[in-house]
Phi, psi and omega in degrees: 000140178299187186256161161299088210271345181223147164284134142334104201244138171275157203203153160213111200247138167268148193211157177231096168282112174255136146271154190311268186307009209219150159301153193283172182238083192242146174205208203220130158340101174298308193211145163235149178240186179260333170235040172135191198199139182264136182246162143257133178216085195295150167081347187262159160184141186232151178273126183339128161101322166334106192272163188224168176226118197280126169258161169190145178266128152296332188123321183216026165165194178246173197214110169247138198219158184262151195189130163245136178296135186218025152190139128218160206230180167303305222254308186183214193246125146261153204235107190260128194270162199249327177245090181272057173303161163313295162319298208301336198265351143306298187295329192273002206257302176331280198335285187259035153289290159333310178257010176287168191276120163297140191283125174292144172271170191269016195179134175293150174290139133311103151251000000 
């Protein structure tokens, strides 16, 4: 597997993998990028180089994006994405707007 080109923001997102040939696969995000994701799906496994087709809700329609498995574990699939359109990276841009970690503040409000 390649180096990382965007961080990893945690999210926990449901998602539906199909691969061509397999029953779908469904589970929920560890983490998302602009170039893939870790899902977890305990008990599933695809073999490294498996292309799969991601469904995942944004928040305002579903979103299918293309992906091949490049790790897989015990706990789940990593996901490298394979077609990065403009639309998805518009939808993927939403996602992990929506899940970065808000900064507790550093100082009590004045009232």
């Amino acid at each position: 597997m390649t180096g990382r080109w965007n961080v990893r923001i945690p999210a926990r997102i449901s998602v539906d993998l199909q691969p061509a040939d397999s029953d779908c696969i469904c589970g929920e995000t560890r983490n998302i990028s602009f170039d893939g994701m870790f899902v977890q799906a305990p008990g599933w496994s695809l073999q490294q180089g498996t292309p799969v087709q991601v469904g995942i809700d944004t928040g305002l329609g579903r979103l299918h994006i293309q992906a091949v498995a490049v790790r897989c574990v015990a706990e789940g699939i990593g996901l490298m994405f394979t077609d990065p359109s403009e639309e998805a990276a518009v939808a993927l841009a939403l996602i992990m707007e929506q899940n970065l970690p808000r900064r507790e503040q550093s100082h009590p409000i004045n009232a």
